[in-house]
C-alpha positions in Angstrom: -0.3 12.0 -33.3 -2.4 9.2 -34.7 -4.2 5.9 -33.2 -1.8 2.7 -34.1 -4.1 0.3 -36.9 -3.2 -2.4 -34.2 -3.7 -3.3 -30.9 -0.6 -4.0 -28.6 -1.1 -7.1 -26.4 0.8 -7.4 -22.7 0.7 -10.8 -20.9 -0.3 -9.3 -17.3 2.3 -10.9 -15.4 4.3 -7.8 -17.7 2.6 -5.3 -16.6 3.8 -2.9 -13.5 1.2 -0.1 -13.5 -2.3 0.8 -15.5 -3.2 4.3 -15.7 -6.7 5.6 -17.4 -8.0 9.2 -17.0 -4.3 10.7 -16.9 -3.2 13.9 -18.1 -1.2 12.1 -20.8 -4.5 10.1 -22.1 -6.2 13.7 -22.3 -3.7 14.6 -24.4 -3.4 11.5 -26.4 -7.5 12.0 -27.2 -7.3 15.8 -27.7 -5.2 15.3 -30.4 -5.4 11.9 -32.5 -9.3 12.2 -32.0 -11.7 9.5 -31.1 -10.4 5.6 -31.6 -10.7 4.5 -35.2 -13.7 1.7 -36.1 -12.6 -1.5 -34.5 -11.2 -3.9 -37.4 -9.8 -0.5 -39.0 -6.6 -0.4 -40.7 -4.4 2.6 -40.0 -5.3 5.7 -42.9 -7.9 3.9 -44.1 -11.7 3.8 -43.8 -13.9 0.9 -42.5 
């Protein structure tokens, strides 16, 4: 599992439900590690 290079953007009037804390967010940080440098392109370094 890696962070995307990109972010993904939702008009809110899309959205349905926002979760933060979950287990699958845990997960998602225990194993990509922390978020890349903001402006960072995917496998490479800022």
């Amino acid at each position: 599992m890696t962070w995307d290079g990109f972010m993904t953007k939702f008009k809110f009037k899309h959205l349905t439900r926002v979760d933060f804390s979950d287990d699958y967010t845990r997960a998602v940080l225990e194993l990509a590690g922390p978020l890349p440098p903001k402006g960072s392109r995917h496998g490479q370094r800022a």
